[in-house]
C-alpha positions in Angstrom: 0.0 0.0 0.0 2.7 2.7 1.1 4.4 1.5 -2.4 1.3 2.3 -4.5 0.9 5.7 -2.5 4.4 6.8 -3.2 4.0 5.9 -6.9 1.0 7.9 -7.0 2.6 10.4 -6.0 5.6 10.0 -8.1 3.5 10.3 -10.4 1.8 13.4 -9.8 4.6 15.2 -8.9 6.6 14.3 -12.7 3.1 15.1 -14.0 3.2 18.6 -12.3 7.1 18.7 -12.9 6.6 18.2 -16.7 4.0 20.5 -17.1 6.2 23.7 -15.8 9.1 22.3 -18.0 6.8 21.7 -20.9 5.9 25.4 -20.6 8.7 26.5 -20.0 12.4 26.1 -22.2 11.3 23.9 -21.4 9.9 25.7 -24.3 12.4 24.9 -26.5 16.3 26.2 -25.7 17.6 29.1 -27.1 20.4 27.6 -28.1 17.9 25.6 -30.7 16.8 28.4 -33.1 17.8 27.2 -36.2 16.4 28.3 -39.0 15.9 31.0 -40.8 12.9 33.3 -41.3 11.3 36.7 -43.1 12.2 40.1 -41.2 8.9 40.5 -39.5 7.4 42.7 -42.5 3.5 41.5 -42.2 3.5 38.9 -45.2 2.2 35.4 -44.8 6.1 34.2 -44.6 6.8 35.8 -41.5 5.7 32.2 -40.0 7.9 30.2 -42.3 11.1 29.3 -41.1 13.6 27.6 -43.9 16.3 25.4 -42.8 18.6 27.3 -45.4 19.5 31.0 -45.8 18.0 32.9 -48.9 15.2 35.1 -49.8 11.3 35.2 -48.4 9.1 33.3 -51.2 6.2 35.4 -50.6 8.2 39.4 -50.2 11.5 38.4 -51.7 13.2 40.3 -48.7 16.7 38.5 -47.2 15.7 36.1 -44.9 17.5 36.1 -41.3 18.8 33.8 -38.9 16.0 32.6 -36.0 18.5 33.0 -33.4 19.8 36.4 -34.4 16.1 37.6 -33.3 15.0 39.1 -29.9 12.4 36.5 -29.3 9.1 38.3 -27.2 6.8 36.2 -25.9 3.2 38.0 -25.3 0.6 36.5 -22.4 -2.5 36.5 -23.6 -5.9 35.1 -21.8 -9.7 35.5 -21.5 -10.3 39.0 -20.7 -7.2 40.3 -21.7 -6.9 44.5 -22.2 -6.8 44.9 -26.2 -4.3 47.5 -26.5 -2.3 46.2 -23.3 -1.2 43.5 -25.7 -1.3 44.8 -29.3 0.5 48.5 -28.9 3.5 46.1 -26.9 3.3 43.5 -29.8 2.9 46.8 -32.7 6.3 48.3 -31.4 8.4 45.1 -31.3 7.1 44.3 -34.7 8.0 47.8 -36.5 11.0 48.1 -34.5 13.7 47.1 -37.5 12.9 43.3 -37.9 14.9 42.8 -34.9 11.7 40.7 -33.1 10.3 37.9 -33.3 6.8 38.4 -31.4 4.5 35.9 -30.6 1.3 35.5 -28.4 1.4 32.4 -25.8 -1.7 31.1 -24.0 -2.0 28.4 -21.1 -3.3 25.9 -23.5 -3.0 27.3 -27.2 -7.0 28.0 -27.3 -8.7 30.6 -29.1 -9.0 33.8 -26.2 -11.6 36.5 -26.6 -10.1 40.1 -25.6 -12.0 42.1 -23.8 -15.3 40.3 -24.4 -15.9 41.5 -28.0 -12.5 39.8 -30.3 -11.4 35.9 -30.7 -8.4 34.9 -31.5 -5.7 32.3 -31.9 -2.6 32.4 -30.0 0.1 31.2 -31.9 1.5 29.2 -28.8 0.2 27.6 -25.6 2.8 27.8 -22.3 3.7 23.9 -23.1 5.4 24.5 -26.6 6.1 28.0 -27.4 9.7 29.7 -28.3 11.7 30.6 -25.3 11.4 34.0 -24.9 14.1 37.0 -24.0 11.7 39.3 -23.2 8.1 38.4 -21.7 5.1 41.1 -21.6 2.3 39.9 -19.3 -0.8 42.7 -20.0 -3.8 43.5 -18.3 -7.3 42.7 -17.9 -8.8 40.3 -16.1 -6.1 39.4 -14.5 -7.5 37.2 -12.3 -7.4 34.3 -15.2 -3.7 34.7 -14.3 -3.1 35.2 -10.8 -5.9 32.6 -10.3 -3.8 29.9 -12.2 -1.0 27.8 -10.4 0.6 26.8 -13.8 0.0 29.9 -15.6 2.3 31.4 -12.9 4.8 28.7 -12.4 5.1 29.7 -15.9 5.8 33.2 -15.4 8.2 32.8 -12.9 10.0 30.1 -14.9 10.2 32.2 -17.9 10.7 35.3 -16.2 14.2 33.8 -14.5 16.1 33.5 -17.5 14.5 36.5 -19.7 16.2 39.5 -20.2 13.3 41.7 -19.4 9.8 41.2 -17.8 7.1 44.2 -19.1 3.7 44.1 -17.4 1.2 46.8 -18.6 -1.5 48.3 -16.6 -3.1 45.1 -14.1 -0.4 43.1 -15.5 1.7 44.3 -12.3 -0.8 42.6 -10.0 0.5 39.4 -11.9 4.1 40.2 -11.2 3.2 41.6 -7.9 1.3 38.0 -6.6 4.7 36.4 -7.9 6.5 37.9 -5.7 8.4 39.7 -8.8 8.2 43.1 -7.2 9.1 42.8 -3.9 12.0 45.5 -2.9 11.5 47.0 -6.6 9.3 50.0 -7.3 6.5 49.9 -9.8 3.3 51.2 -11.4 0.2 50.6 -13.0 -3.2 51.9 -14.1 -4.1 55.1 -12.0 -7.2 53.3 -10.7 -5.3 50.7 -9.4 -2.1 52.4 -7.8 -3.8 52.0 -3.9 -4.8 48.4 -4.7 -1.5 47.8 -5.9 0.2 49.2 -2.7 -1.8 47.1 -0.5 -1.1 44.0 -2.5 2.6 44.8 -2.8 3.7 46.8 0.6 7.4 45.9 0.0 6.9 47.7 -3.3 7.0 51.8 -4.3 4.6 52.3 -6.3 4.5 55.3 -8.5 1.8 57.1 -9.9 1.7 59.6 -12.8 4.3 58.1 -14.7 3.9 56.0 -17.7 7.0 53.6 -16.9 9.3 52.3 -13.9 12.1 50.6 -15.2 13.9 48.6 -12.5 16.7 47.5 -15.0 14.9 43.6 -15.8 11.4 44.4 -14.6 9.3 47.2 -16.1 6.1 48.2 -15.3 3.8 50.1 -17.4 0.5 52.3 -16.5 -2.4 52.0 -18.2 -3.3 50.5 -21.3 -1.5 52.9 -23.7 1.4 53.1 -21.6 2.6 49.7 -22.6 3.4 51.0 -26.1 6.3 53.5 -23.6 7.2 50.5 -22.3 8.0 48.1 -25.2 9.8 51.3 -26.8 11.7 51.6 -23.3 13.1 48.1 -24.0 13.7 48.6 -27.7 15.7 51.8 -26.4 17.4 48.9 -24.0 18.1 46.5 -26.5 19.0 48.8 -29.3 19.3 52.6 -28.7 17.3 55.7 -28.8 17.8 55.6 -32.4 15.7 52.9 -32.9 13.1 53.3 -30.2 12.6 57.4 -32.1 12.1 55.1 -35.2 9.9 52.8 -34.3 7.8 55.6 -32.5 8.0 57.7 -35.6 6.5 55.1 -37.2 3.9 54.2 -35.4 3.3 58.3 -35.4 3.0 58.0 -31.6 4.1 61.2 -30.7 3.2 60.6 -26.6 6.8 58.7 -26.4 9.2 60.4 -24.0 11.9 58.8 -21.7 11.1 61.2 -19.5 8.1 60.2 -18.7 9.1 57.3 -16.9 11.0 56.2 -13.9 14.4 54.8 -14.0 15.3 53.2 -10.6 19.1 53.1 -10.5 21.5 51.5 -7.4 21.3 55.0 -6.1 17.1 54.9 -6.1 14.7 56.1 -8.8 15.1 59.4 -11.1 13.2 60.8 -13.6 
């Protein structure tokens, strides 16, 4: 009998075990992205990875190497906040070709946004590309922080990436991590008090559009995640190519001075 009982629960623990590995690099290993695909451009062969270098077949534009790509992986769930997710994903994609952005789901499902738009992640947690940078957005959050493997997830992922962006509610994710204790933060105006009772090791900020804590950036609301995914293309490639990819994108609210850059010595504007 104890035998059977300790098999059982074997059993469930390598379940539980493979699960949070599954989801996470688990998803596959960085050091595995071969291939080579389109510059993200918006053509159907933005998808289609090619073992062999060359030339998109659908845009003719010079394909590049998988692994040369900052890979950004993009929560999504029932009830997620529309723009938390797309301005985020709209930056990375116009920022030079040099993301790779896709949406990641607990199981891969179709999710409705907001209650009125279905779609298809391209992902679930159990088989998606290891990300270097993960956005977790808002709305209804609660599908989140009320999922044990969701969040195993994100703090899984969220080890090993190079930068962790919530946007508006999303902190309350990062926040029931544990992700923001000792760091300061912010989030949608409504939901600065809330977040200051749920996180009283954190400093939460208002009026400010982003807190960057050097990994972990938090974003205010909604819009505001479109400063933060230029704060990290800023990061990652220089203001040259964050002014770009706001020029673009004719989004003439970006300004690093709007946000909050916590240093060693504390934060400054």
């Amino acid at each position: 009998m104890k035998r059977i009982l300790w098999l059982t629960s074997m059993i469930a623990l390598l379940s539980t075990t493979a699960a949070v590995a599954g989801s996470a690099g688990y998803c596959y290993d960085p050091a595995q992205r071969a291939g080579y695909v389109c510059p993200p451009c918006g053509c159907v062969g933005d998808r289609q990875a090619e073992k062999q270098d060359g030339h998109c077949q659908t845009c003719k534009m010079d394909l590049v190497a998988l692994k040369d790509l900052t890979h950004v992986a993009i929560m999504v769930h029932d009830g997620v906040e529309l723009l938390d997710f797309t301005g985020p994903a709209e930056v990375f994609a116009t920022a030079g070709g040099r993301f790779y952005v896709y949406t990641v789901s607990q199981d891969g499902r179709p999710v409705r946004a907001q209650g009125f738009m279905k779609f298809e992640p391209d992902y679930s947690m159990h088989n998606c590309p290891w990300p270097d940078v993960l956005v977790v957005p808002g709305g209804g959050s609660g599908e989140i922080t009320g999922n044990e493997l969701a969040m195993q997830w994100i703090q899984a992922v969220s080890k090993d990436a190079d930068y962790v962006l919530s946007v508006c509610s999303g902190a309350f994710v990062l926040a029931r991590a544990g992700m923001l204790n000792g760091l300061e933060a912010t989030t949608h105006a409504a939901d600065v008090d809330e977040l200051k009772k749920l996180a009283p090791r954190t400093k939460v900020h208002a009026n400010t559009r982003f807190v960057d804590n050097g990994k972990i950036i938090t974003t205010a609301g909604v819009s505001s995640g479109i400063d933060g995914a230029l704060r990290v293309v800023q990061k990652l490639y220089g203001d040259d190519a964050a002014t770009k990819a706001a020029s673009y994108l004719a989004y003439d609210r970006w300004s690093p001075a709007d946000g909050v850059v916590v240093t060693a010595k504390g934060a400054s504007r």
